[in-house]
Backbone bond lengths (Angstrom), bond angles and torsions (degrees), N, CA, C in turn:
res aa  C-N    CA-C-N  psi(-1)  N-CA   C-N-CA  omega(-1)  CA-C   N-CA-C  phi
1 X - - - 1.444 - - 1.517 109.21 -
2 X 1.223 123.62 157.26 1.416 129.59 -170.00 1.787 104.79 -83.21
3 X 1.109 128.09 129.37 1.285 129.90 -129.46 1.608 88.72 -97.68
4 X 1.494 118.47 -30.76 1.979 128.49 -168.81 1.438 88.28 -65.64
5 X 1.668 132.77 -34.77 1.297 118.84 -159.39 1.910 119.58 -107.44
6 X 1.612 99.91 3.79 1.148 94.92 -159.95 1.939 116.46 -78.33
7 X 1.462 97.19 -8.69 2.062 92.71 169.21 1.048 86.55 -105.19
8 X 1.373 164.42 -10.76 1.635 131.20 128.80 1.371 115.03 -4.88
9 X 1.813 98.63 -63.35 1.818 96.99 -143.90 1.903 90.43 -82.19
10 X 1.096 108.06 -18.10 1.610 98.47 172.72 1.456 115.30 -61.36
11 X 1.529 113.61 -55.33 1.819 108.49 176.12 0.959 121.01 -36.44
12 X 1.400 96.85 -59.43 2.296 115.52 -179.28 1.131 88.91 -29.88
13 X 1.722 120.22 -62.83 1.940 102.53 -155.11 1.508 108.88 -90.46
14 X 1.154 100.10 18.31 1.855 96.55 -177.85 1.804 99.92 -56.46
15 X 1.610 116.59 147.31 1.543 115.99 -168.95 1.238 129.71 54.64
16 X 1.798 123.72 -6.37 1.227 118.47 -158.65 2.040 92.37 -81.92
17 X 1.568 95.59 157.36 1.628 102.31 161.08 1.665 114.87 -61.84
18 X 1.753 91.89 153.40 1.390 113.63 -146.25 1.857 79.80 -124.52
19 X 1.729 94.82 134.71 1.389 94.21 156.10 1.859 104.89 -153.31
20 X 1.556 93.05 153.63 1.274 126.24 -162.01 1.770 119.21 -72.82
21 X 0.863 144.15 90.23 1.616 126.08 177.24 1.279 114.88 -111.47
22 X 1.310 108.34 143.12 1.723 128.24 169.22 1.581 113.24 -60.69
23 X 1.235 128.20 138.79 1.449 130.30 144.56 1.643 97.38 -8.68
24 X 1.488 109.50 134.65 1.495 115.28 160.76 1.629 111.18 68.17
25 X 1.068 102.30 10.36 1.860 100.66 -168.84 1.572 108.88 -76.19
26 X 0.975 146.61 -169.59 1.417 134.89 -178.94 1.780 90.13 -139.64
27 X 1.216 121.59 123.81 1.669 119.84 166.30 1.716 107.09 -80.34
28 X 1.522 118.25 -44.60 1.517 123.96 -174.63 1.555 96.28 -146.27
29 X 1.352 103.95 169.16 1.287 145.48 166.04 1.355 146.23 -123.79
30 X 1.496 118.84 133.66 1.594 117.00 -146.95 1.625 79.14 -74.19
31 X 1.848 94.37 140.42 1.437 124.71 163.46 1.678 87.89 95.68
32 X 1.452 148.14 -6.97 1.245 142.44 170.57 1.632 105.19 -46.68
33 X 1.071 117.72 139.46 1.364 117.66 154.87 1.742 135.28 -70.60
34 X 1.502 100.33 109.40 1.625 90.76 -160.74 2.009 112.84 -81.30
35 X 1.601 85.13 108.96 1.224 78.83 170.74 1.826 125.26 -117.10
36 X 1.708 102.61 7.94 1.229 100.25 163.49 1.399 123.02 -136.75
37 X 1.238 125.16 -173.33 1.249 118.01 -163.65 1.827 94.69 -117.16
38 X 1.257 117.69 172.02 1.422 118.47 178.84 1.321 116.90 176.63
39 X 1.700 103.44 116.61 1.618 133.32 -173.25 1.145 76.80 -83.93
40 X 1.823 117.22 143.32 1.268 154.57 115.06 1.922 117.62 -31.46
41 X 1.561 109.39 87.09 1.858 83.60 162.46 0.691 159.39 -120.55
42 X 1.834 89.39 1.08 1.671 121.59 162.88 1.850 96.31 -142.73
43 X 1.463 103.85 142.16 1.552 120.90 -175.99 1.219 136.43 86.52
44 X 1.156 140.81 -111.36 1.309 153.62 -157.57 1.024 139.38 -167.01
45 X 1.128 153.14 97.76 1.573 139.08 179.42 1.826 122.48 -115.12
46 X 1.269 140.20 127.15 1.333 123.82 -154.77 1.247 85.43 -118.36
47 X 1.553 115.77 163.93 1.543 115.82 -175.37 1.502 79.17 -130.85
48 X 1.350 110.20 123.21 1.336 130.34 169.54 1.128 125.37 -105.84
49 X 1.500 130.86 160.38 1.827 122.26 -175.00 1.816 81.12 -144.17
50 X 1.257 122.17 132.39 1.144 121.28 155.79 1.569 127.08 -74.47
51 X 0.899 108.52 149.55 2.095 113.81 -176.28 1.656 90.55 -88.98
52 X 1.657 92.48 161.57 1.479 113.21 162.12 1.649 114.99 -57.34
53 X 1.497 106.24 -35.66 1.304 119.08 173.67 1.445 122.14 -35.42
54 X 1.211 86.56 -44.21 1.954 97.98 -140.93 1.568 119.14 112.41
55 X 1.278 127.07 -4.82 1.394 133.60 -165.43 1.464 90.76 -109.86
56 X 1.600 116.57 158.50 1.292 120.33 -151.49 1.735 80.87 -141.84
57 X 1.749 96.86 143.17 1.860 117.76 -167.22 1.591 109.17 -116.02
58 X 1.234 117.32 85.85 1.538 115.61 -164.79 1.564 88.63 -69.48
59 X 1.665 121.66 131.71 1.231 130.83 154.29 1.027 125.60 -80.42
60 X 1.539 119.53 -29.61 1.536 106.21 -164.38 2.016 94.08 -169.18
61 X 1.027 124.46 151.92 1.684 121.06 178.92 1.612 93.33 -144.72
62 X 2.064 97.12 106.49 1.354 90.66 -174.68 1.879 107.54 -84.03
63 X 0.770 113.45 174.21 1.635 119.70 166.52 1.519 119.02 -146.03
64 X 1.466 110.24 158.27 1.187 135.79 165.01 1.948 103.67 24.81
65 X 0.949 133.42 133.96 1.446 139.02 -152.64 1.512 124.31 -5.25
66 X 1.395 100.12 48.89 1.367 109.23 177.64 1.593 115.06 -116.68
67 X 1.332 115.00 145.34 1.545 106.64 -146.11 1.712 86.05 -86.91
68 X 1.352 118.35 165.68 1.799 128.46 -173.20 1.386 105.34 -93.38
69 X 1.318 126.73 123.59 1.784 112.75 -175.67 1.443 136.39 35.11
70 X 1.672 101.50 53.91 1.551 113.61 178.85 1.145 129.45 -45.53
71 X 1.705 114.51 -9.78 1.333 113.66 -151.07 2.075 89.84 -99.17
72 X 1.909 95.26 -30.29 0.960 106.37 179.91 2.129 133.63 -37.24
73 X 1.634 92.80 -26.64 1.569 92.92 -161.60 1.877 75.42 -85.13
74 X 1.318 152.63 28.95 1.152 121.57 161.01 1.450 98.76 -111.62
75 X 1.492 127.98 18.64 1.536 135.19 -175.20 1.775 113.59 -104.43
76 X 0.876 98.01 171.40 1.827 108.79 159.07 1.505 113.65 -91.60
77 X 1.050 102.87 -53.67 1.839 128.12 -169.03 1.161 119.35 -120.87
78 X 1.508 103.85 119.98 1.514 92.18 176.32 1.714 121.97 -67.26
79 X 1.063 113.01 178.21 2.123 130.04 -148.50 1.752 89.00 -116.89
80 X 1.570 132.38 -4.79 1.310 112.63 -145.78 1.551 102.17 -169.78
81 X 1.156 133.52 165.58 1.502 136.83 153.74 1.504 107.95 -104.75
82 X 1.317 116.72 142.31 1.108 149.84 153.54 1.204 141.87 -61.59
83 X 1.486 136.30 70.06 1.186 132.21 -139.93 1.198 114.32 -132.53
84 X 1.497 117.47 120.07 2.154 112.52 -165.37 1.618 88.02 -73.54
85 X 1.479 91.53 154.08 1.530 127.38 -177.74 1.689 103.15 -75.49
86 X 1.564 95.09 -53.28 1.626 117.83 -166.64 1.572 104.98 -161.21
87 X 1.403 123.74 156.38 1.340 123.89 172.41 1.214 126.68 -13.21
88 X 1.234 137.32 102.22 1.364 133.03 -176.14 1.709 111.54 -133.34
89 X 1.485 91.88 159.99 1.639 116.11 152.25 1.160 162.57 -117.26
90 X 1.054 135.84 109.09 1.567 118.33 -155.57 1.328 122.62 -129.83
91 X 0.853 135.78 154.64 1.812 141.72 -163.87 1.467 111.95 -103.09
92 X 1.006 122.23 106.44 1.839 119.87 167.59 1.424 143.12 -109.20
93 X 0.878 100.85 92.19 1.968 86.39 168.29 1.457 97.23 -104.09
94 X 1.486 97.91 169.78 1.667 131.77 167.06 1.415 107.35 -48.92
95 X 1.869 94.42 130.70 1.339 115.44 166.89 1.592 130.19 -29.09
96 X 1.617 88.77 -37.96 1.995 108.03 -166.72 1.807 99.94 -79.14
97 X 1.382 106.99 -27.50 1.543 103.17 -155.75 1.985 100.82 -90.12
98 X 2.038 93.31 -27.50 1.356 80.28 178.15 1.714 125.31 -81.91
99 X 1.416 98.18 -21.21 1.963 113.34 -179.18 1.643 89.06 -61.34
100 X 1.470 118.40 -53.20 1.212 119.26 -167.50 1.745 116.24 -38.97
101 X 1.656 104.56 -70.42 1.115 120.40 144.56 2.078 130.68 3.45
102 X 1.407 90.78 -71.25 1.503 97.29 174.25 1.324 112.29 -85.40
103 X 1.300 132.08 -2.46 1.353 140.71 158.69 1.173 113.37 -46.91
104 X 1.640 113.17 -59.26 0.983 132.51 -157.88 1.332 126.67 -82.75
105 X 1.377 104.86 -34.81 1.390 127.17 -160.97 1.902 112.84 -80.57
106 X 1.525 101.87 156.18 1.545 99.63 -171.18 1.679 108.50 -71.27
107 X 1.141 102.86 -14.83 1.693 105.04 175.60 1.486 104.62 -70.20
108 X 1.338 145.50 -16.30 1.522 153.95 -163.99 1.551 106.61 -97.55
109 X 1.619 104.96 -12.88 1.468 97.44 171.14 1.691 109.49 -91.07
110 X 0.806 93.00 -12.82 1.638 98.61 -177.15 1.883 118.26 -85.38
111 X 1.772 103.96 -44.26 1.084 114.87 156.93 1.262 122.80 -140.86
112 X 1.055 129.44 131.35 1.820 151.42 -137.08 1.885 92.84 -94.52
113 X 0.967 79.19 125.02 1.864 93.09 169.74 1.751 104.77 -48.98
114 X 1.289 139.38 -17.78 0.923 140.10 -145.22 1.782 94.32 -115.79
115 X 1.651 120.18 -54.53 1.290 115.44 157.16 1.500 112.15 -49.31
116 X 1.445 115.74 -51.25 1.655 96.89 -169.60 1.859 111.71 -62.20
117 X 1.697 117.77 -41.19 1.476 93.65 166.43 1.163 135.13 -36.45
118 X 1.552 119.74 -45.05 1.426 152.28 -165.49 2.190 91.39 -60.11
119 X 1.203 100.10 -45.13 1.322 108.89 -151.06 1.543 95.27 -85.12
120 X 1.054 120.18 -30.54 1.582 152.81 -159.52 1.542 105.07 -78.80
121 X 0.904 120.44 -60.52 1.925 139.51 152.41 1.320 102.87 -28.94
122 X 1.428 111.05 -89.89 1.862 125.61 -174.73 1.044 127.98 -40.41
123 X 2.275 110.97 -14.65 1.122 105.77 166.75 1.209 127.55 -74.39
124 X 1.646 92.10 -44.00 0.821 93.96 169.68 1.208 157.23 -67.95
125 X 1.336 112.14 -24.68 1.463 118.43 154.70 1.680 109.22 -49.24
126 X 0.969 130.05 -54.72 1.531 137.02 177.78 1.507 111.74 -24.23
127 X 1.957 98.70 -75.93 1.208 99.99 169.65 1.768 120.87 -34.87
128 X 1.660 114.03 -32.97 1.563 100.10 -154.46 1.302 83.87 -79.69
129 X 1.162 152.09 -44.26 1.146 146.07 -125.02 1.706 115.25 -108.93
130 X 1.483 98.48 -11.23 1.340 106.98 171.22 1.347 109.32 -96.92
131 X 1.808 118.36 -29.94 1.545 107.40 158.35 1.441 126.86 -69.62
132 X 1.359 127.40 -12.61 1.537 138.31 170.92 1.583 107.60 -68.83
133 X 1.352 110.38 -31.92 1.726 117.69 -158.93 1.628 87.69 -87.24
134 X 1.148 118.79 -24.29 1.710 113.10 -151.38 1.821 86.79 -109.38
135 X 1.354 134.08 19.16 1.525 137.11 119.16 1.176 149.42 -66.55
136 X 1.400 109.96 92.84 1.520 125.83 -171.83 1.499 132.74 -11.99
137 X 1.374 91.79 -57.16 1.806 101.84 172.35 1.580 119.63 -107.59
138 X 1.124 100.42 144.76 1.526 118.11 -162.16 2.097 93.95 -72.10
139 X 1.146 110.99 -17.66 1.715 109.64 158.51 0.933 129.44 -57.69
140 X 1.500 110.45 -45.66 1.439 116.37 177.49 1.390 117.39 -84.78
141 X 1.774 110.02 -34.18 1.585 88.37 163.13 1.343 145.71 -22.77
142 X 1.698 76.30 -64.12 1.672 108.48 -169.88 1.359 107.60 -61.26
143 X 1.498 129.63 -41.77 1.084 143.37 173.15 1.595 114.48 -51.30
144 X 1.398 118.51 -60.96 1.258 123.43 157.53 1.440 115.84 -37.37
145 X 1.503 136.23 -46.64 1.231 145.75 -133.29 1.598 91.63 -104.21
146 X 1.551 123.96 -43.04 1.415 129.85 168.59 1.569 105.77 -61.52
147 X 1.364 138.18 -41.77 1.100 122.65 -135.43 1.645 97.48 -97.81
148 X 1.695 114.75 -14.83 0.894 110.88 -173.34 1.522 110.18 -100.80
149 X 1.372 103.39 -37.69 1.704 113.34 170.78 1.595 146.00 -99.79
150 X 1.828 95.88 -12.35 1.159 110.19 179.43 1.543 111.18 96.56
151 X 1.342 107.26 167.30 1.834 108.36 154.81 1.469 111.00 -46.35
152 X 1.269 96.02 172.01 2.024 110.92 174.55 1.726 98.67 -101.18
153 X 1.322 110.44 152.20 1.732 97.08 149.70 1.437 125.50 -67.56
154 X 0.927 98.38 150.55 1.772 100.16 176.72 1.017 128.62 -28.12
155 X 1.709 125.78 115.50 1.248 121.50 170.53 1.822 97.92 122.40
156 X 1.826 108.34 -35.62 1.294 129.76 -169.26 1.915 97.71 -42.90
157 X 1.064 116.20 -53.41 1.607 124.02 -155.28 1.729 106.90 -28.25
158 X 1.317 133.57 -41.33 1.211 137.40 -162.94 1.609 95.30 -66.28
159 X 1.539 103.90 -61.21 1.415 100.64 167.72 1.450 145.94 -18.91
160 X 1.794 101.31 -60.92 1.236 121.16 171.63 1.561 100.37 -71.88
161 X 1.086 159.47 -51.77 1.608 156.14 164.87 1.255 94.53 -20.09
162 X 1.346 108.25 -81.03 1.658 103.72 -176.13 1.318 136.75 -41.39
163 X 1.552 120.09 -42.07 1.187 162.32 -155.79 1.909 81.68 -81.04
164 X 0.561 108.31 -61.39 1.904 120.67 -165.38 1.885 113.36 -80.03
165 X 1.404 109.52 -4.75 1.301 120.34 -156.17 1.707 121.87 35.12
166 X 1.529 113.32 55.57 1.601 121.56 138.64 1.262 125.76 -109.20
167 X 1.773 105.20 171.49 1.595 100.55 180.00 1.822 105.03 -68.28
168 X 1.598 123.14 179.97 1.487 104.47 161.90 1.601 102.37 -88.07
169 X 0.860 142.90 -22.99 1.653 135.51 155.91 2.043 113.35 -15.65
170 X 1.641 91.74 -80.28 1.343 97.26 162.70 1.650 149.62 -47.08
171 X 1.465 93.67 -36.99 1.292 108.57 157.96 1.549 131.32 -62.46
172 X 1.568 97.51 -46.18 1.733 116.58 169.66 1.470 103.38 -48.77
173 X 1.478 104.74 -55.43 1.947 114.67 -167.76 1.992 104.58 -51.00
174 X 1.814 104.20 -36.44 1.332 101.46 -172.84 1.735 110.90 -83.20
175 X 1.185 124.14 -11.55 1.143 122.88 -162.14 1.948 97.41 -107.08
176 X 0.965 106.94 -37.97 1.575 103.93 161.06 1.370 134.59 -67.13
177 X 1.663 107.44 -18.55 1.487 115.26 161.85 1.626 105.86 -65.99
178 X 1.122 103.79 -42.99 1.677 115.43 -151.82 1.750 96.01 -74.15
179 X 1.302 107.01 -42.67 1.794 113.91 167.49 1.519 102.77 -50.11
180 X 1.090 117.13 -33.85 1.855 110.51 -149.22 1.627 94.28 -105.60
181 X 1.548 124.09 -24.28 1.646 122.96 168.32 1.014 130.74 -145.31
182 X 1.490 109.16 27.72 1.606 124.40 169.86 1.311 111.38 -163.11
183 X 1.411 129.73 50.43 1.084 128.17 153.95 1.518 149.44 33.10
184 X 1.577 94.51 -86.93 1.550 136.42 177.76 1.705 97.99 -85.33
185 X 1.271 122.21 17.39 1.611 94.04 169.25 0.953 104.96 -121.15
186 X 2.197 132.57 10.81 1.314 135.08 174.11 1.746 95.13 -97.29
């Protein structure tokens, strides 16, 4: 979380309702409509993306007064599932009341609701890309790296190498297997 805003995001939930989850509980679901916001204030919550596989892409594991998919209140739908680590708690109000909130607030003169979306995005991409890099095989990268973004346009591939932390050598070696016995997964 961005460190200028984080006793901000504590005030916002000062009084707000409190709810309870079990180990394994799910708070949201990718494609849910986000309509609230939610501080962490005891436990864990992991934001997961499932693979084509079956293998599951932790993006991000918020904790202890850290807000749940920040990038989320500039979305419709959430990108991810939500899944407690261990017993947790978390505080919610509405999307509208918390943007409202930083609208308003003397911390918003300093940084603009509009940089923090901006800022809010890049983490998130960050997070994905540091959980993609921290996958062993350059298959599953890539696999990860399709499932969330698709092919590149033409020419893109060097990009995605980089993007994934391999050489393009390696990448070439995985994408020419996949031409020569899996077709349909370029």
């Amino acid at each position: 979380m961005i460190e200028i805003m984080s006793d901000h995001w504590l005030n916002c939930f000062d009084g707000a309702p409190e709810r309870t989850l079990d180990e394994g509980e799910t708070l949201f679901r990718r494609d849910d409509e986000v309509e609230w916001a939610f501080l962490v204030r005891e436990g864990q919550i992991s934001l997961r993306r499932a693979l084509q596989d079956g293998g599951l892409l932790t993006l991000h594991t918020a904790e202890a007064t850290e807000l749940v998919a920040e990038a989320s209140l500039f979305a419709d739908r959430y990108h991810c599932d939500a899944v407690t680590e261990m017993p947790t708690k978390v505080s919610l109000i509405s999307k509208t009341e918390l943007k409202a909130s930083l609208e308003n607030s003397a911390t918003s003169k300093r940084l603009s609701v509009k940089a923090f979306e901006r800022t809010a995005r890049e983490l998130q991409n960050l997070r994905t890309r540091i959980e993609i890099m921290r996958l062993r095989k350059v298959a599953d990268r890539l696999d990860a790296y399709l499932e969330l973004y698709g092919p590149p346009e033409l020419g893109g591939w060097v990009r995605v190498a980089d993007w994934i932390g391999v050489s393009p050598p390696a990448l070439y070696r995985e994408l020419a297997e996949r031409r020569t016995n899996k077709p349909d997964l370029i």
